[in-house]
C-alpha positions in Angstrom: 108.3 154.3 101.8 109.5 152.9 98.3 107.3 149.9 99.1 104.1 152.2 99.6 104.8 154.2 96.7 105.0 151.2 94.5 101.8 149.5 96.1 99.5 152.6 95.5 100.9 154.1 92.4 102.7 151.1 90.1 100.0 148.4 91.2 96.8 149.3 90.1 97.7 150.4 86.7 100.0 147.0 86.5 96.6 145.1 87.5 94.4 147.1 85.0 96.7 146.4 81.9 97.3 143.1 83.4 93.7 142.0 83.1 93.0 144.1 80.0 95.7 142.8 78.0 94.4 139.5 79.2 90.8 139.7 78.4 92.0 140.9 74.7 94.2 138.0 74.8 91.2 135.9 75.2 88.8 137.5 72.9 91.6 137.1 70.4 91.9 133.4 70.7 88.1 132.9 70.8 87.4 134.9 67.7 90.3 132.9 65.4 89.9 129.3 66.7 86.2 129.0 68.1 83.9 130.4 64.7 86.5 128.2 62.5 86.0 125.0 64.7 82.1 124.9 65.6 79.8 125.9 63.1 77.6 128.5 64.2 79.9 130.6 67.1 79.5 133.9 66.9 82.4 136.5 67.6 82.7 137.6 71.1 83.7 141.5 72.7 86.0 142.3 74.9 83.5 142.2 78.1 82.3 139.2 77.1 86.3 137.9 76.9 86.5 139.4 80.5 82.7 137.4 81.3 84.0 134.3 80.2 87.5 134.4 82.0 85.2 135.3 85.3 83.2 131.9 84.5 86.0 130.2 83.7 87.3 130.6 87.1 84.0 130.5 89.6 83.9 126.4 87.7 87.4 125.0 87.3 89.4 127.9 89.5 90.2 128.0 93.0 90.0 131.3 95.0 92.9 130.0 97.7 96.0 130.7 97.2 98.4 128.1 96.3 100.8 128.9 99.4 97.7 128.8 102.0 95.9 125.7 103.1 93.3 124.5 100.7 90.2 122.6 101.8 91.8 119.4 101.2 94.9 120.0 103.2 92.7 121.4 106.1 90.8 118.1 106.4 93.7 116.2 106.2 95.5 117.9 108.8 92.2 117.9 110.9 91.7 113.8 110.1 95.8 113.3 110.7 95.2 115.3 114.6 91.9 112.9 115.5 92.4 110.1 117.4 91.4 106.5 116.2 87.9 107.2 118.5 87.3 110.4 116.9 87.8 108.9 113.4 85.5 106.8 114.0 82.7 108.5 116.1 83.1 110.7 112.4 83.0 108.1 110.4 79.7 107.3 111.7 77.9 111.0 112.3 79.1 111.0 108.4 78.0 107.7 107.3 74.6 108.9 109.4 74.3 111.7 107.0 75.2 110.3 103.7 75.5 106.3 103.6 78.1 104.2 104.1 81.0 106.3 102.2 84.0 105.3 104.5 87.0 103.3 102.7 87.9 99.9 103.8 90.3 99.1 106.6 92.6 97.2 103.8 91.3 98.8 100.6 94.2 96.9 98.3 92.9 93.3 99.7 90.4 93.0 96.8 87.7 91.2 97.3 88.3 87.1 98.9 
């Protein structure tokens, strides 16, 4: 019951504060170092702090968790299961699709 209690009552506010003291944390940082550095920048609100962090995240973020498998993992696990054949019946539909991308057999030989 204590877990419940905690997950609908002490949660939501946490998360609210959480990202409001974060966006005001960011809007704070932008309006000291970014007008002083570039000529030009103009002060920036608190939704706009909040806009930004929201960009911020959709282009250098990831939206996996960092216990779960992430793409890269899945593929490697998927390309570690496949068989030599199926590697390479792959590496051809792929190199069908978008050139001849494959990595050399021996890809520390350099070239002889």
């Amino acid at each position: 019951m204590k877990i419940r209690k905690w997950i609908f009552f002490v949660a939501p506010p946490a998360a609210v504060l959480f990202v409001f003291l974060f966006g005001e944390l960011v809007k704070y940082l932008w309006n000291w170092l970014v007008p002083a550095v570039f000529a030009g920048a103009h002060l920036i609100t608190f939704w706009q702090a909040l806009g930004l962090l929201l960009l911020c995240r959709i282009l250098f973020g990831s939206w996996h968790s960092k216990n779960g498998p992430g793409p890269r993992r899945h593929w490697r696990r998927k390309w570690e299961s496949m068989t030599p054949e199926e590697r390479e019946k792959f590496r051809q539909t792929i190199g069908a699709r978008c050139g001849n991308w494959a990595p050399e057999e021996n890809p520390g030989a350099g070239p002889a």
